[in-house]
Backbone atoms as SQL, in Angstrom:
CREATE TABLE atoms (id INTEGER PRIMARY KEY, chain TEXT, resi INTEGER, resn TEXT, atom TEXT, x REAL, y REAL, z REAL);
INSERT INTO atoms VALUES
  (1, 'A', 1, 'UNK', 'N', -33.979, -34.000, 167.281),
  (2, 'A', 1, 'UNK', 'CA', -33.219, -35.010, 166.588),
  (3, 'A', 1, 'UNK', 'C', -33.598, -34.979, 165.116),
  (4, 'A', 2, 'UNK', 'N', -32.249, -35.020, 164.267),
  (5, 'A', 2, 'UNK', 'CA', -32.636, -34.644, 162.749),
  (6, 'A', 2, 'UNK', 'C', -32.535, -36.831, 162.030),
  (7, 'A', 3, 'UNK', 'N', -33.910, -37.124, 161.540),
  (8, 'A', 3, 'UNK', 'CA', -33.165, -38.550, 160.900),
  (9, 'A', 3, 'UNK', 'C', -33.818, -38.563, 159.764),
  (10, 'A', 4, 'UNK', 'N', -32.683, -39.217, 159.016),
  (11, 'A', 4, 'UNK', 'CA', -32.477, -39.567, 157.518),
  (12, 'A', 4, 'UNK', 'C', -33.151, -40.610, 157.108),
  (13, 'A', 5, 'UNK', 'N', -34.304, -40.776, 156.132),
  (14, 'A', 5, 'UNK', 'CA', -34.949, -42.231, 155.567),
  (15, 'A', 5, 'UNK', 'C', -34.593, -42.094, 154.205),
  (16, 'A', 6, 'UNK', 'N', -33.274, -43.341, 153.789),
  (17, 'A', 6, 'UNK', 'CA', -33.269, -43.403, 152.577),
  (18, 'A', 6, 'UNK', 'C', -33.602, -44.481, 152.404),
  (19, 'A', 7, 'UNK', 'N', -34.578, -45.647, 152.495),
  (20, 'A', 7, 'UNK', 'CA', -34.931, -46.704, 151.888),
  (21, 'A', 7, 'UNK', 'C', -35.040, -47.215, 150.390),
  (22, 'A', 8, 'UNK', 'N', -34.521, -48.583, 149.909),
  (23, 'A', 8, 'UNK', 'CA', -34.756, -48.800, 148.593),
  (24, 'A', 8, 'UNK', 'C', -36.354, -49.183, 148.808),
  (25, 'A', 9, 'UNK', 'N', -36.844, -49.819, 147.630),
  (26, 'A', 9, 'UNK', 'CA', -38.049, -50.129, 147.535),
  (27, 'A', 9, 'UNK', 'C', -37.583, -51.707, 148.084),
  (28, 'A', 10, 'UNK', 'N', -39.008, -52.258, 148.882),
  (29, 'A', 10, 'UNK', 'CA', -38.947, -53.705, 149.023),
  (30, 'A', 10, 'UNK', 'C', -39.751, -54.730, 147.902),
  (31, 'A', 11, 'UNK', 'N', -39.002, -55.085, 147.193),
  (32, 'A', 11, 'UNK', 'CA', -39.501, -55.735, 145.893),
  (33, 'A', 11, 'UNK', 'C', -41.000, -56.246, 146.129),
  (34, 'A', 12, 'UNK', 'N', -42.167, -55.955, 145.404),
  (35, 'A', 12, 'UNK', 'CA', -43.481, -56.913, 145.580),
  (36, 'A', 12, 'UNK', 'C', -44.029, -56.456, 146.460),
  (37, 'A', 13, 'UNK', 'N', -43.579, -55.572, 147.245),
  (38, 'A', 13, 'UNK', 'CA', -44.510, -54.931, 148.758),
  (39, 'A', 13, 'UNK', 'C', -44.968, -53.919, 148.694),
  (40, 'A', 14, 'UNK', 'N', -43.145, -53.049, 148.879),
  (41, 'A', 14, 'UNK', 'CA', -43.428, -51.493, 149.028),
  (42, 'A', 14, 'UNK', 'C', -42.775, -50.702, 148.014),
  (43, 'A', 15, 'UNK', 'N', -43.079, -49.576, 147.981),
  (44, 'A', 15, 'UNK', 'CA', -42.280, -48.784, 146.988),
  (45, 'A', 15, 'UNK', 'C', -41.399, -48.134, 147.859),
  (46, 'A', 16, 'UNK', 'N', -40.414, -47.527, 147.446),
  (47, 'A', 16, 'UNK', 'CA', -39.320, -46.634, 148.544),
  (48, 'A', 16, 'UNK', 'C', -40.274, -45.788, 149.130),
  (49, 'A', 17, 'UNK', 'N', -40.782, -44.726, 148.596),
  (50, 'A', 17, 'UNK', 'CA', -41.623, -43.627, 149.402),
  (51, 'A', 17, 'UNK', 'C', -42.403, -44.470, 150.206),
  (52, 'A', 18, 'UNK', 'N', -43.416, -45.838, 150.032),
  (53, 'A', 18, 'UNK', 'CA', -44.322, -46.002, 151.101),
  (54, 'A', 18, 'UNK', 'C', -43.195, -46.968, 152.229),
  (55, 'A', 19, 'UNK', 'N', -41.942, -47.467, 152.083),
  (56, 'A', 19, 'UNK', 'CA', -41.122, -47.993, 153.024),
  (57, 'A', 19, 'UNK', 'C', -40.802, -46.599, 153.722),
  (58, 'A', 20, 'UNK', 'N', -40.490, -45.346, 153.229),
  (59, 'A', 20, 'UNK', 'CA', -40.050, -44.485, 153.911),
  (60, 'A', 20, 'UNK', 'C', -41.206, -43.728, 154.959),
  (61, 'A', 21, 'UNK', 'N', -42.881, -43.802, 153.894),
  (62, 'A', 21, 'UNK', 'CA', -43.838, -43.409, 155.407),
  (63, 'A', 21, 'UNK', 'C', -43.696, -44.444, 156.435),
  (64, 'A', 22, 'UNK', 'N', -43.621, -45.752, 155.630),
  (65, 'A', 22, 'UNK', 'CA', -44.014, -46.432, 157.513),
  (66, 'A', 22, 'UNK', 'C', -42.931, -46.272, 158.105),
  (67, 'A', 23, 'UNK', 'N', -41.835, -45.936, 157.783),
  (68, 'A', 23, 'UNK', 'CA', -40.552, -45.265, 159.118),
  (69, 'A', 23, 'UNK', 'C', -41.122, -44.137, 159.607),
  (70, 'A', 24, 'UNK', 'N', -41.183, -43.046, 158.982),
  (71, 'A', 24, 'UNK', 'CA', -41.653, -41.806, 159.685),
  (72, 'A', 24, 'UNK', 'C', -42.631, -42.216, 160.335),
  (73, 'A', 25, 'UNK', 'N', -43.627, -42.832, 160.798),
  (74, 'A', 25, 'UNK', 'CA', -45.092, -43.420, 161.554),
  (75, 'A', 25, 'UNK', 'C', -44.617, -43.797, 162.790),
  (76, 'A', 26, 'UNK', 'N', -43.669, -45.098, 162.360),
  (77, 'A', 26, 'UNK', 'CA', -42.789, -45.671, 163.741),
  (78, 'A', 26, 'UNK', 'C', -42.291, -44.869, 164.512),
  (79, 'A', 27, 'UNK', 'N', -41.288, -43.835, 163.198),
  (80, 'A', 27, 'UNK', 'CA', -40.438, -42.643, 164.481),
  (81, 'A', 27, 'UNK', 'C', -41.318, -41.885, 165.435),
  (82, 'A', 28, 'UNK', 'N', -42.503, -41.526, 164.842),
  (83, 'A', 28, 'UNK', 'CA', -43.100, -40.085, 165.192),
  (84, 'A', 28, 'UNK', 'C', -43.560, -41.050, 166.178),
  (85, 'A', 29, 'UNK', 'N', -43.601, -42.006, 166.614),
  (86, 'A', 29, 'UNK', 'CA', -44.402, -42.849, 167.688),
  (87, 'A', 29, 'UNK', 'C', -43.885, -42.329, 168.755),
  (88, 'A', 30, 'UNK', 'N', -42.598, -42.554, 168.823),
  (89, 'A', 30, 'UNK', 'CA', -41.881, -42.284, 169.865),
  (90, 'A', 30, 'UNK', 'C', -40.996, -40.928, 169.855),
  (91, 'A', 31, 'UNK', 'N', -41.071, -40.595, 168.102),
  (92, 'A', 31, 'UNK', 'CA', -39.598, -39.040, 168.742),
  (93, 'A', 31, 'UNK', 'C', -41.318, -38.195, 167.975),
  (94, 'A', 32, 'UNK', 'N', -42.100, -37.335, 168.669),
  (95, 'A', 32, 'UNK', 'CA', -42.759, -36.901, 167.847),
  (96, 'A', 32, 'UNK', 'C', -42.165, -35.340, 167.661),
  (97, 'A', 33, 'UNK', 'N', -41.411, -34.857, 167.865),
  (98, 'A', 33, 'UNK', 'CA', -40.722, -33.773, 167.308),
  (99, 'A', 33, 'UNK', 'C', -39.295, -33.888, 166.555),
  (100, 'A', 34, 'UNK', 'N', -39.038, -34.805, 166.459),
  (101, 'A', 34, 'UNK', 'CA', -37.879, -35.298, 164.810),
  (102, 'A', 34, 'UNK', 'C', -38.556, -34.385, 163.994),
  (103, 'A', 35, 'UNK', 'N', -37.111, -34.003, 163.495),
  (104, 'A', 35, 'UNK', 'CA', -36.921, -33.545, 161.972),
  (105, 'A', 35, 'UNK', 'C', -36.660, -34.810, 161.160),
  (106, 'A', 36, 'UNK', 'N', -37.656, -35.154, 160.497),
  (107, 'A', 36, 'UNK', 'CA', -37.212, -36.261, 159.428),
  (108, 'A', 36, 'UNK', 'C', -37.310, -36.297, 158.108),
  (109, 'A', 37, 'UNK', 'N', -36.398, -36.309, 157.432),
  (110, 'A', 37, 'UNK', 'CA', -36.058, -35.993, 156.102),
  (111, 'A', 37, 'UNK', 'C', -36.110, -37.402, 155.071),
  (112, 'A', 38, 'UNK', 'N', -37.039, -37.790, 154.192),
  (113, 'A', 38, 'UNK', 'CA', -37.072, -38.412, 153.364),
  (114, 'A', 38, 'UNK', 'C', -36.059, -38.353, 151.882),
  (115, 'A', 39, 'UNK', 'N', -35.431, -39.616, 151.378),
  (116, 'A', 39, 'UNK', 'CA', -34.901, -39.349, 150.313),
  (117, 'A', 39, 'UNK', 'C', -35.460, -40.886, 149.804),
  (118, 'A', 40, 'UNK', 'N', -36.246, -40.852, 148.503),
  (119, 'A', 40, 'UNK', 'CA', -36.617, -42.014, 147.703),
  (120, 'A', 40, 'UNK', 'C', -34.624, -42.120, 147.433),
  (121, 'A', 41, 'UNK', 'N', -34.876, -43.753, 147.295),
  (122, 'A', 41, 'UNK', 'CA', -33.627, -43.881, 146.172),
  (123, 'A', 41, 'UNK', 'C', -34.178, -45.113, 146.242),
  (124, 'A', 42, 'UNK', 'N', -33.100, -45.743, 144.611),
  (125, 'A', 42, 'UNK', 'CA', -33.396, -47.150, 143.897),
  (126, 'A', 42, 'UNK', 'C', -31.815, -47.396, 143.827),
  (127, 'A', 43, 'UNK', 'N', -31.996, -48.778, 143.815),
  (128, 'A', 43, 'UNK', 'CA', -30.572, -49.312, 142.951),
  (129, 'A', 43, 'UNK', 'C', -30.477, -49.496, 141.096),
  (130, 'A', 44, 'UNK', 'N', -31.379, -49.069, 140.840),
  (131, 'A', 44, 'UNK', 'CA', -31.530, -49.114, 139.220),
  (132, 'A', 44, 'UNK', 'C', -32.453, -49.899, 138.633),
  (133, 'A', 45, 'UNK', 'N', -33.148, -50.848, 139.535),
  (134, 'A', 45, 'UNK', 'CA', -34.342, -51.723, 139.319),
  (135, 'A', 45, 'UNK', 'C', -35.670, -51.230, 139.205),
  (136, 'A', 46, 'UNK', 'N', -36.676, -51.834, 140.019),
  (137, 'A', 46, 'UNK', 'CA', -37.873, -51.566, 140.032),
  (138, 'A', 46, 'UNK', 'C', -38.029, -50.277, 141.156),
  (139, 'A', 47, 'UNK', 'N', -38.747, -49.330, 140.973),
  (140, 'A', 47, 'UNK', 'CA', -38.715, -48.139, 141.098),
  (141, 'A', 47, 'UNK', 'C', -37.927, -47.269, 141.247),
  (142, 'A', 48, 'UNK', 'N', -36.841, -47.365, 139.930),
  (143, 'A', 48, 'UNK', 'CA', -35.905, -46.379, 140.027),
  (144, 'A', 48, 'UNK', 'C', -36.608, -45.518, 139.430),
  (145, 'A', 49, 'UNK', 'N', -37.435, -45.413, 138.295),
  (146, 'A', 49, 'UNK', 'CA', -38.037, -43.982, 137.767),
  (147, 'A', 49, 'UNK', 'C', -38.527, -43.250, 138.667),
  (148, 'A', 50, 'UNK', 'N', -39.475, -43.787, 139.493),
  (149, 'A', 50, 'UNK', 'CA', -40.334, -43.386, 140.539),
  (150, 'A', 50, 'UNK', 'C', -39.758, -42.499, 141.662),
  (151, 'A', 51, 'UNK', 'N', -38.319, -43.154, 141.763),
  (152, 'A', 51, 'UNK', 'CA', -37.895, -42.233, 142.839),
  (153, 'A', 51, 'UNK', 'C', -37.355, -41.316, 142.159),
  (154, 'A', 52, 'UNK', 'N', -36.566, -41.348, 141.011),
  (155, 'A', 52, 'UNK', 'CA', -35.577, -40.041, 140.499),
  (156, 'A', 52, 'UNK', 'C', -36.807, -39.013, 140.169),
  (157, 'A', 53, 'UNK', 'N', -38.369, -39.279, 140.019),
  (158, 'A', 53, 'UNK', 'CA', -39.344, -38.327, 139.205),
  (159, 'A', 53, 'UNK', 'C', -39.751, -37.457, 140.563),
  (160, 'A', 54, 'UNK', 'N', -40.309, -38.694, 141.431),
  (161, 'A', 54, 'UNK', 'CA', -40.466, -38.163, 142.957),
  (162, 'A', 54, 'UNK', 'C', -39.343, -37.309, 143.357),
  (163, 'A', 55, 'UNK', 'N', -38.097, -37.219, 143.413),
  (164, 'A', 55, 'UNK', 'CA', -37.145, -36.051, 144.528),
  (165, 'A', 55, 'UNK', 'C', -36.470, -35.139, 143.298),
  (166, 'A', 56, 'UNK', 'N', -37.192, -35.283, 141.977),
  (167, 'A', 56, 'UNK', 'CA', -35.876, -33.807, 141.053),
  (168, 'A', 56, 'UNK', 'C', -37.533, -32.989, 140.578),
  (169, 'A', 57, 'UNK', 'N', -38.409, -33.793, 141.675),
  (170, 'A', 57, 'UNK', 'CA', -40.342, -32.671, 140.868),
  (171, 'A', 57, 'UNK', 'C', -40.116, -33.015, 139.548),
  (172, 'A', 58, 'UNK', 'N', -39.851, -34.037, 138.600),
  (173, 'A', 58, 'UNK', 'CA', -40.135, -34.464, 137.524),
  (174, 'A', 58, 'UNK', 'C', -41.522, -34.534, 137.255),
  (175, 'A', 59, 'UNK', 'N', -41.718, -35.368, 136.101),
  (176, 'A', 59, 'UNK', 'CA', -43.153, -35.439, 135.606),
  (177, 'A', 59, 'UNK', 'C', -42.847, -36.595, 134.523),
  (178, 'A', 60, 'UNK', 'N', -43.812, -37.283, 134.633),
  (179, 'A', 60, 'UNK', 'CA', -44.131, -38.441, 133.392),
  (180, 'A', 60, 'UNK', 'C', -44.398, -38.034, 131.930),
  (181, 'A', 61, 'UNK', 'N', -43.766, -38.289, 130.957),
  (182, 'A', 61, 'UNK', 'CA', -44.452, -37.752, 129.678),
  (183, 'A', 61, 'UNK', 'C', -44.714, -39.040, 128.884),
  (184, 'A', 62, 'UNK', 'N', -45.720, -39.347, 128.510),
  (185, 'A', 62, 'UNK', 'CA', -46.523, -40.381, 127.944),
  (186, 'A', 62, 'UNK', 'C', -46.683, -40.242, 126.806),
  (187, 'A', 63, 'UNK', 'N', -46.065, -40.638, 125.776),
  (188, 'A', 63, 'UNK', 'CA', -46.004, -40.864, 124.034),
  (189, 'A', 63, 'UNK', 'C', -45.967, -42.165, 123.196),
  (190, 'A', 64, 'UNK', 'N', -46.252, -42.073, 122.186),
  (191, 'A', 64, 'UNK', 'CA', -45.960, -43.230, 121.590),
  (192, 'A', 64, 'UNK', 'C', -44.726, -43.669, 120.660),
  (193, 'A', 65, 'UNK', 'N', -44.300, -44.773, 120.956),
  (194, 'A', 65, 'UNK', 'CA', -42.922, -44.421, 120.049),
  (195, 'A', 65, 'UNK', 'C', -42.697, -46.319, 119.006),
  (196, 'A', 66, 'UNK', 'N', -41.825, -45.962, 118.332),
  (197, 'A', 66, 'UNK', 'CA', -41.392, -47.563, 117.723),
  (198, 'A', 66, 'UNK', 'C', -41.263, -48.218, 118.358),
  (199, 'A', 67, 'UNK', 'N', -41.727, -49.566, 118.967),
  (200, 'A', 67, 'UNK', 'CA', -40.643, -50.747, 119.112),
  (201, 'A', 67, 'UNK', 'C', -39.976, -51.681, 118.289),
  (202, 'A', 68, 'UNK', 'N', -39.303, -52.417, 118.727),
  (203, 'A', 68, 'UNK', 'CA', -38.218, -53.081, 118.279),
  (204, 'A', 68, 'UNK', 'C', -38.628, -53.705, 117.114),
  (205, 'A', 69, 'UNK', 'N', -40.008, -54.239, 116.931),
  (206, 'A', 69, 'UNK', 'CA', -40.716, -54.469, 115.671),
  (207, 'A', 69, 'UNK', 'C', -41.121, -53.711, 114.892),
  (208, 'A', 70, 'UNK', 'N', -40.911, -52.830, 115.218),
  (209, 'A', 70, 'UNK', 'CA', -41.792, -51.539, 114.153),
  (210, 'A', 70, 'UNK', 'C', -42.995, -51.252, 114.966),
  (211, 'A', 71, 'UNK', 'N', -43.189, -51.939, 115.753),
  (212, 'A', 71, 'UNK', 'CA', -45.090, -51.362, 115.889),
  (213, 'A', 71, 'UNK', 'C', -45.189, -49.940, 116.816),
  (214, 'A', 72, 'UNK', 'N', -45.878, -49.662, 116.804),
  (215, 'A', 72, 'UNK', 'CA', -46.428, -48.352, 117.512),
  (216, 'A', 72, 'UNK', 'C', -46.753, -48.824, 119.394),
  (217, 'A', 73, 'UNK', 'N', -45.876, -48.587, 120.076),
  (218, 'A', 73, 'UNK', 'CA', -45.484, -49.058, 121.933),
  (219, 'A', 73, 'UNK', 'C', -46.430, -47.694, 122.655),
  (220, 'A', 74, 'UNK', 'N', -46.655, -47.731, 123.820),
  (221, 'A', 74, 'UNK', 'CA', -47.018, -46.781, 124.345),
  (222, 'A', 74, 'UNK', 'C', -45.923, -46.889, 125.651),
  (223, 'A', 75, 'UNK', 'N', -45.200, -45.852, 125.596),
  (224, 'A', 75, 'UNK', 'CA', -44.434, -45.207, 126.641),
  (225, 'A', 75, 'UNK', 'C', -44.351, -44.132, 127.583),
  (226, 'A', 76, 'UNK', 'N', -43.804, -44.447, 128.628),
  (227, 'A', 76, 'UNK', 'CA', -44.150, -43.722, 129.581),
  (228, 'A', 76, 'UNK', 'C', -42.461, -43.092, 129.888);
């Protein structure tokens, strides 16, 4: 049996990837030969970076840039 985990993140709890291990845990309980295929996704909120960096093998680049005041921000 092939199953699909696309979970959003649960605000304040979990992030998508750790909502998506504790599915795979549950499944493998009972199907322990599933094919199970993870996909992070967000609705555009809180861990949308996280998932688009997690499933395209992105990477964080950490610089400093202006903010809105002029001052020197540290960004991620």
């Amino acid at each position: 049996m092939k199953v699909v985990l696309a979970p959003d993140s649960f605000k304040g709890s979990l992030t998508s990837f750790q909502a998506a291990s504790a599915m795979e845990r549950g499944i493998r309980k009972v199907l322990k030969d599933a094919q199970i295929e993870k996909v992070w996704i967000a609705d555009g909120g809180e861990g949308t970076v996280e998932a688009i960096v997690s499933m395209t093998g992105g990477q964080y680049v950490h610089t400093k840039v202006e903010g809105p005041l002029g001052e020197n921000v540290d960004a991620v």
